[in-house]
N, C-alpha and C positions, 0 to 999 in steps of 0.2 A: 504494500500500500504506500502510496505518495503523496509526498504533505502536499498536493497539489486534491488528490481526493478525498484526503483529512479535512480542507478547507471545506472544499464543493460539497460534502458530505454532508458538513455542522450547519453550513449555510443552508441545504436543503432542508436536511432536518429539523433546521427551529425558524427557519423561514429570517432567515438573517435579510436584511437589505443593506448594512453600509460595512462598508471592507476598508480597513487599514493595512498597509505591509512596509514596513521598517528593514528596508536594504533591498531595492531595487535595483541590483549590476545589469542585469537583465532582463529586460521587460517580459520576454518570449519565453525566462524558465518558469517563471509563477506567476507576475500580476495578470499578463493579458491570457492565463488559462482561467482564472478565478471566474466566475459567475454570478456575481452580484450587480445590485442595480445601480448603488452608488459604490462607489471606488475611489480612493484614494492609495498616494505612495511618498517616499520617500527617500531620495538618493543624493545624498553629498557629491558623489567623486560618478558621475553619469559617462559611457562612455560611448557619447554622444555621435562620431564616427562609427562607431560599431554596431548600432543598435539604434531603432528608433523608438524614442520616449514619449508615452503619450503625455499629453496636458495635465492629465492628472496626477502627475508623478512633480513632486517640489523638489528642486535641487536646493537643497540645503540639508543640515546637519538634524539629527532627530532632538537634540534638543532643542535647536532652536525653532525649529517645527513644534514641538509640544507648548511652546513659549508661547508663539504666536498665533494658535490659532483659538479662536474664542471659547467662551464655556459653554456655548452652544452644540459645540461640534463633538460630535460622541457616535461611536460606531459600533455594530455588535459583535464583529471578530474582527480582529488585528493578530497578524500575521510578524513575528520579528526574525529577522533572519541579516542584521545588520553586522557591525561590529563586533567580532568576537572576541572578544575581551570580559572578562565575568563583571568587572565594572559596569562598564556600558549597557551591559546584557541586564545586571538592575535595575540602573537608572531608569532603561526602554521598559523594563517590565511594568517598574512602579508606577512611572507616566502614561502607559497602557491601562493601567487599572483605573487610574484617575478619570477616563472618558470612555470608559467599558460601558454601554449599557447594563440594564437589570437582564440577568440571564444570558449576559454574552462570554465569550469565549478570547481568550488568549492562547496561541499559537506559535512554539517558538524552536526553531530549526538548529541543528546539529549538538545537539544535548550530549549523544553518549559514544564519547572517544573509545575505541580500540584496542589503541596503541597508546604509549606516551609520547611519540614523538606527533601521534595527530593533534596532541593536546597544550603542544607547544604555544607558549604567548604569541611568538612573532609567528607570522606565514611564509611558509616555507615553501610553499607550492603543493602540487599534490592533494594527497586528502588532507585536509588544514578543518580542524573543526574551532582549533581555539580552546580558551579554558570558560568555554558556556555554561561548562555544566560545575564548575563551582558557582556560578550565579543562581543556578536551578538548588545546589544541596544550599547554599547559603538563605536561601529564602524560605527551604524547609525546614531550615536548621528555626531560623528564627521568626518567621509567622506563620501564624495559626488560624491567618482568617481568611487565609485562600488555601484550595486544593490543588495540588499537582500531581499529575501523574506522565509519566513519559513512555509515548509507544515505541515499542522496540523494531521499531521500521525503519526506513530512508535517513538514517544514520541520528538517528533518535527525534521524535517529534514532542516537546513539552504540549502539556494541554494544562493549562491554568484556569481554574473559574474560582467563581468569588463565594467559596462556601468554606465552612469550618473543619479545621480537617486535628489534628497532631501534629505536633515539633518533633523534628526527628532528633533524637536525645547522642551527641555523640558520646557521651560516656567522660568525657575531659580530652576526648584523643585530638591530638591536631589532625583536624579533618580534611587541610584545602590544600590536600599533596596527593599524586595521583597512586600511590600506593595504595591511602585509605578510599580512592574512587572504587579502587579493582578489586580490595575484599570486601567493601560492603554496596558495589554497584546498586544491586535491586531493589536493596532495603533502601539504600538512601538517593537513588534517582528516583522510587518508588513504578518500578519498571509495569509496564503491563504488554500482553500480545496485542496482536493486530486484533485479535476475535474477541477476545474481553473489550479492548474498544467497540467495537462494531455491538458489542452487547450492551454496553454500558450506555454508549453514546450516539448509537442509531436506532 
C-alpha cells in the first residue's frame, strides 16, 4: 500500500475535502495523484525546471507558511513529507495539528528506517529517510492527546489523529539513538500492518 492510497483512502473514507502536503519536490509523486477538492502544498526549494508546479503549491518554507496563512484556513488531512530532520518533522507536526479539522487526519512519510545509515541526519543520497522517526517516538514519548500509529508500508507511513492515547514510558533509557529504535521498533513506533489499517481505518 502507498501513502498515495493511504491518503485517497482516508479522504474517501471520511469524505475529507481540503488536503495539505508539506514537501512538495514533486508535484507528479503525490500532490497531483491526491483526490480532493481543495488542495493545497508547500515547497521551499521547487525544482521549477524539472517539474511543473501547480498554483497551488507556495514556495516558501513551512513555517513560514503556517505563519501566514489565516485562522480560517484549516484542512482535514495534511500530508508531511518535508524536511527530514526530527526537529522540523515536530514543528510541521504541531502546526499541522493547530489547523487539523474535528476528525481529520495527519499523514506523515518515511517514519521507519532500516538501516542506520538510512537514518542518517544529512542526505546522502539513496534511500535517505532522515531521523523522522525520532520526531514520531519523541511525541509519543511525550503526548498523550494525540494517537499515533505507523503503517509498516512505503517505508513507514505515520497516521496521527487527535485522540487520547498512552506515553510510551522509556524506562530512563536514552531513547533518540538508533540502537534503542531497532530493539524497541514496534513498541515505540507503535507499528501496525497494512490490514489492521485497512481495518481500523477503512
Amino acid at each position: 500500500m502507498t501513502r498515495q492510497e493511504i491518503i485517497n483512502g482516508l479522504i474517501e473514507k471520511n469524505a475529507y475535502s481540503s488536503y495539505l502536503e508539506v514537501g512538495v519536490q514533486n508535484p507528479q509523486s503525490c500532490f497531483s495523484r491526491i483526490q480532493c477538492n481543495y488542495k493545497q502544498g508547500v515547497e521551499p526549494y521547487p525544482k521549477i525546471g524539472e517539474f511543473d508546479f501547480p498554483s497551488e503549491v507556495h514556495i516558501v518554507t513551512s513555517d513560514a507558511y503556517f505563519e501566514s496563512i489565516s485562522k480560517d484556513e484549516t484542512f482535514d488531512i495534511i500530508f508531511i513529507d518535508g524536511l527530514h530532520h526530527d526537529d522540523q518533522v515536530i514543528k510541521d507536526i504541531e502546526n499541522s495539528l493547530k489547523v487539523l479539522n474535528t476528525g481529520g487526519t495527519i499523514v506523515v512519510h518515511d517514519c521507519l528506517p532500516t538501516t542506520e545509515k538510512q537514518q542518517e541526519r544529512d542526505d546522502h543520497g539513496g534511500v535517505w529517510l532522515g531521523d523522522v522517526w525520532k520526531g514520531i517516538a519523541y511525541l509519543r514519548i511525550n503526548r498523550s492527546d494525540i494517537q499515533i500509529e505507523v503503517v509498516d508500508t512505503d517505508l513507514g507511513c505515520g497516521v496521527i489523529t487527535k485522540k487520547d492515547s498512552k506515553k510510551w514510558d522509556t524506562k530512563g533509557e536514552e531513547w533518540n539513538v538508533y540502537g534503542y529504535y531497532k530493539s524497541n521498533k514496534r513498541e515505540l513506533m507503535n507499528i501496525i500492518s497494512v490490514e489492521e489499517f485497512k481495518q481500523k481505518y477503512f
